[in-house]
C-alpha positions as CSV (number, residue, x, y, z in Angstrom):
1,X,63.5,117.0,90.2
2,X,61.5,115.0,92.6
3,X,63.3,114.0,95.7
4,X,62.0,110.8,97.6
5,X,62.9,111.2,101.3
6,X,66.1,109.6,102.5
7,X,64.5,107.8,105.3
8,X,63.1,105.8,102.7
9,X,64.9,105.0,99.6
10,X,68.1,106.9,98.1
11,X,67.4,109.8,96.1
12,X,67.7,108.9,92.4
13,X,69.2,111.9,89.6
14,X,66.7,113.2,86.8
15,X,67.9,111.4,83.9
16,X,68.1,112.5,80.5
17,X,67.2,110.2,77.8
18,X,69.5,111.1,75.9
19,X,72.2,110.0,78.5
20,X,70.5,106.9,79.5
21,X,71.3,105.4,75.9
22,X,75.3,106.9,76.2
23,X,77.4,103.1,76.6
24,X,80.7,105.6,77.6
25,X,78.8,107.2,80.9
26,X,80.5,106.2,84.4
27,X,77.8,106.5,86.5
28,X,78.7,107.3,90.0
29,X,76.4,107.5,93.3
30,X,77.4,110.3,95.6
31,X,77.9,109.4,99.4
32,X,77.5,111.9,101.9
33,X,75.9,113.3,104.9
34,X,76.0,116.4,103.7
35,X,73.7,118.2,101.6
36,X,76.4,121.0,100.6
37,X,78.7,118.6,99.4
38,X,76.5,116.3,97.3
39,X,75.2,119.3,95.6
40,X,78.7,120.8,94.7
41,X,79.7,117.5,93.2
42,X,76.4,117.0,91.6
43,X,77.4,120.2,89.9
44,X,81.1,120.2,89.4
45,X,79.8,116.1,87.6
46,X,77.1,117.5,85.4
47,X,79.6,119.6,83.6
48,X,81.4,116.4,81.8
49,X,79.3,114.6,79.1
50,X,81.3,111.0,80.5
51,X,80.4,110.6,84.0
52,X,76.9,110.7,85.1
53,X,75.2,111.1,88.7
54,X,72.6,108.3,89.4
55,X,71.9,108.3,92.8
56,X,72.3,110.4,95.9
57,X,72.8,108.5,99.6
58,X,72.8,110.2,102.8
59,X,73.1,107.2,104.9
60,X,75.2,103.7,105.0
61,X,71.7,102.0,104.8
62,X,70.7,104.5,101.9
63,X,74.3,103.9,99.9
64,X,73.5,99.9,100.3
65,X,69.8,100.6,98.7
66,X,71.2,102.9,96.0
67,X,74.0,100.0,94.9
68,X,71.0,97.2,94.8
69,X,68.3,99.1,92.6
70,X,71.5,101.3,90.5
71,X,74.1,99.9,88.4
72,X,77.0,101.9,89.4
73,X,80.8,102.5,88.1
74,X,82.4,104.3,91.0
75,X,81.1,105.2,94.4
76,X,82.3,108.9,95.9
77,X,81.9,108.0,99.4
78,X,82.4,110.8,102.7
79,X,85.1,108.9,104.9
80,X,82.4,109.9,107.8
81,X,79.6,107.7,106.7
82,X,82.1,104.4,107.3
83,X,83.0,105.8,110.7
84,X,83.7,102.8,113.5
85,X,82.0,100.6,111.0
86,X,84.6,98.1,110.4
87,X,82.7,96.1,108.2
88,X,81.3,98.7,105.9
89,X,84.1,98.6,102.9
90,X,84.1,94.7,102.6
91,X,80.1,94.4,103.1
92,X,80.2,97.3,100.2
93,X,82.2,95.4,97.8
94,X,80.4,92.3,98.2
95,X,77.0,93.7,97.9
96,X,78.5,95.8,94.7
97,X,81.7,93.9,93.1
98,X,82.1,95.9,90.3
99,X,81.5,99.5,91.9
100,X,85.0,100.7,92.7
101,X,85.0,103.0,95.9
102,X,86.4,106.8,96.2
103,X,86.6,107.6,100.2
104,X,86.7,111.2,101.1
105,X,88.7,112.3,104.1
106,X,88.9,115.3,106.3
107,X,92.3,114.3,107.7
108,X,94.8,111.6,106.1
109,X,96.7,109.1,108.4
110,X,98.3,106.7,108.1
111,X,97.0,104.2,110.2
112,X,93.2,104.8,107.9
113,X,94.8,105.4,104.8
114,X,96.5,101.8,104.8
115,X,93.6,100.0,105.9
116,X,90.8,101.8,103.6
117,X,93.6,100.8,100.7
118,X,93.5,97.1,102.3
119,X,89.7,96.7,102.6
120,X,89.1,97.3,99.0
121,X,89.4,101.0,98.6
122,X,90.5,102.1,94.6
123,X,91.1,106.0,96.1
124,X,91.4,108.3,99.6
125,X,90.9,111.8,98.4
126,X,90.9,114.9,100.4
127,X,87.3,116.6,101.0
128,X,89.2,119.5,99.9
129,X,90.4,118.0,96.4
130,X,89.7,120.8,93.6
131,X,87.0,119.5,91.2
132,X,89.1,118.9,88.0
133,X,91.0,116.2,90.1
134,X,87.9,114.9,91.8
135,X,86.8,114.5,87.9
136,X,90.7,113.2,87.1
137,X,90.6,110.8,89.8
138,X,87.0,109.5,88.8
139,X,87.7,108.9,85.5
140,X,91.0,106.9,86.0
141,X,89.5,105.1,88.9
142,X,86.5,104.1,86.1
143,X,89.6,102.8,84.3
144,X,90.2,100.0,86.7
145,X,93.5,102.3,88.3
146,X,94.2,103.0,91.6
147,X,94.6,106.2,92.7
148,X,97.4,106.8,95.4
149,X,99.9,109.8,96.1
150,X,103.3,109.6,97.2
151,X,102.5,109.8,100.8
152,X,100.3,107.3,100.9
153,X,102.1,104.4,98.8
154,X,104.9,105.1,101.5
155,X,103.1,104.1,104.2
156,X,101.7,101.2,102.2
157,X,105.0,100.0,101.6
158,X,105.8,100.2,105.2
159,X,102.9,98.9,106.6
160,X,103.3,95.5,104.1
161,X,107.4,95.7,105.1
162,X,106.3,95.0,108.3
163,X,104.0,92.7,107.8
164,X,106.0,91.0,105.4
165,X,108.8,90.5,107.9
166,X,107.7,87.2,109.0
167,X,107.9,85.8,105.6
168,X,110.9,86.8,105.3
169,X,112.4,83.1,106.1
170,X,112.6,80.5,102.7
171,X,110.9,77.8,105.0
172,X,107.5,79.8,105.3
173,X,107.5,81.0,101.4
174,X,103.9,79.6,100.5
175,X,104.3,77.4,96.9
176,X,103.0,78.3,94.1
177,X,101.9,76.6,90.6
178,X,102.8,77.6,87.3
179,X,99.5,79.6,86.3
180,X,99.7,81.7,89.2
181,X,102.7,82.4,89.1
182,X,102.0,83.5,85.2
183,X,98.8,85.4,86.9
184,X,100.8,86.9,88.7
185,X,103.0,88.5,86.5
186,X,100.4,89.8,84.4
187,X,99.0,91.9,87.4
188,X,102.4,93.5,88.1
189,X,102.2,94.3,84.8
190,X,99.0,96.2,84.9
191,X,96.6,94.1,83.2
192,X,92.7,93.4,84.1
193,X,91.2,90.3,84.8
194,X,89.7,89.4,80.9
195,X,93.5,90.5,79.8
196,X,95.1,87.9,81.4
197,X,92.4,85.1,80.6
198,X,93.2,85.7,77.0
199,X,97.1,85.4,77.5
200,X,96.9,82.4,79.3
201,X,94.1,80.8,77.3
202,X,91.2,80.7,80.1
203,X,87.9,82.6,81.6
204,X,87.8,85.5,83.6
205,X,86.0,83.7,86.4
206,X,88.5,81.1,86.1
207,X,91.2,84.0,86.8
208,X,89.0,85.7,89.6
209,X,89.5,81.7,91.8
210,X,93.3,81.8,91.3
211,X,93.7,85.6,92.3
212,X,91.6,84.5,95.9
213,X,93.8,81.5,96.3
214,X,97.2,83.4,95.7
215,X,95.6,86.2,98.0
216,X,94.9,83.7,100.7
217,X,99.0,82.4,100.1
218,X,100.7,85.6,100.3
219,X,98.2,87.4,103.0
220,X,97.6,90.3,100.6
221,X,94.0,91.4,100.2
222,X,94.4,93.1,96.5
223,X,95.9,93.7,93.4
224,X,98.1,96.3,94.8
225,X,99.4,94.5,98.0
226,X,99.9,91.9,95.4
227,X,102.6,94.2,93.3
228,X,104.2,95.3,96.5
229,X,104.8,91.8,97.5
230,X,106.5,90.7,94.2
231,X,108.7,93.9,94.6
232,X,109.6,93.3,98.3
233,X,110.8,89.8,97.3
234,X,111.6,89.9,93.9
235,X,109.5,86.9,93.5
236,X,108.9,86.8,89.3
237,X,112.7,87.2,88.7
238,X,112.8,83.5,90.3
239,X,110.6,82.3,87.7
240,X,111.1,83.5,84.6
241,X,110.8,79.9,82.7
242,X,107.9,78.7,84.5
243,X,106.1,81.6,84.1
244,X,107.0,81.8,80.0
245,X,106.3,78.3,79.8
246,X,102.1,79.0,81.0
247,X,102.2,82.0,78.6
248,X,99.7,81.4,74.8
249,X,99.0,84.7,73.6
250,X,102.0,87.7,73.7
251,X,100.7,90.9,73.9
252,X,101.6,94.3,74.1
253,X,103.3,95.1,77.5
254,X,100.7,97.5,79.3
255,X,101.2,100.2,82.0
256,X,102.7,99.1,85.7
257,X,100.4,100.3,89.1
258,X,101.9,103.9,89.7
259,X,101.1,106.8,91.6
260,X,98.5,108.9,90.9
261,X,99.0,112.9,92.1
């Protein structure tokens, strides 16, 4: 394999043709400043036919190079790299929407852990995670999941708590219509973006403009701060006939955001 110096561009995996034409690959870019680490995870990755290595970053600047020239599933991303960069998660997932991002950390806290999880982040992960959940947690995280362990979902839960304590009075509960409200539920439910434009008889983009708008009203900055939210004040159980009344298409109930160990 010919490696193109890391000064200058990201370093790109050989590919297989064979693999190039496989529609089920996840193709993942690997993160790190460390040569030992993206080697072991090239290895532990090239054991499983579904998830494919396409690029190599050493740097910040590299990882943004990789995500323009690569299309790219899930990003496995060295917590180090984003170190007293404040901007680097947001700046990631607008220059790559639909790369979900796995942080690596050499100590969890809570303080980072809730933030990382705020900014965008789909999974915080040990450096030391054994490979078969590193693969676990890829795979899910491909899935459109989020992966979070007890601890962490606590101090999530806090951390909103305490945000959410100055909403707590009926006079500040921001309005909402009738098709969020019906978006709404459908998240808490589990279900992605082209899901919910079926059941409620729309486009995806469509559903992508309400989700920023009922971000902006509740101060929640994703799907998950989203669920907590409805939870915290029981919001849905409010509006059970407004929110049947938006509803076209009954499906199947799907799976509710839980933790992932």
């Amino acid at each position: 394999m010919s490696i193109v110096p890391f000064d200058r561009s990201p370093e790109k995996e050989e590919e297989d043709p064979e693999e190039q034409g496989a529609p089920t690959a996840i193709r993942v870019i690997l993160a790190d400043s460390q040569a030992i680490y993206r080697v072991g995870m090239r290895k532990v990755f090239a054991l499983e036919d579904d998830i494919r290595v396409v690029a190599q970053a050493e740097t910040l600047g590299n990882l943004y190079a990789a995500l323009q020239r690569y299309p790219t599933d899930v990003v496995v991303l060295e917590g180090q790299l984003i170190a007293g960069t404040v901007d680097a998660i947001p700046e990631l997932v607008r220059r790559a929407p639909d790369a979900k991002l796995i942080v690596q950390v050499t100590e969890t806290d809570e303080a980072n852990t809730v933030e990382l999880y705020r900014r965008g982040v789909r999974g915080v992960v040990p450096r030391s995670i054994s490979p078969d959940l590193l693969v676990k947690c890829v795979r899910k995280i491909a899935e459109g999941e989020t992966w979070i362990d007890n601890r962490s979902i606590n101090w999530v839960i806090e951390a909103y708590r305490a945000q959410a304590s100055t909403l707590t009075d009926p006079k500040v509960q921001p309005r909402l219509s009738k098709k969020e409200l019906a978006i709404i539920s459908c998240i808490t439910r589990g279900m992605r973006n082209k899901e919910i434009a079926y059941q409620i008889g729309t486009t995806e983009q469509v559903i992508k403009n309400y989700l920023r708008k009922v971000y902006d009203k509740l101060g929640v900055s994703d799907r998950l701060e989203l669920a907590l939210y409805c939870l915290h004040h029981e919001l849905l159980k409010k509006y059970t006939e407004e929110i049947d009344s938006v509803m076209l298409h009954p499906t199947e109930p799907t799976q509710p955001l839980r933790a992932k160990m």
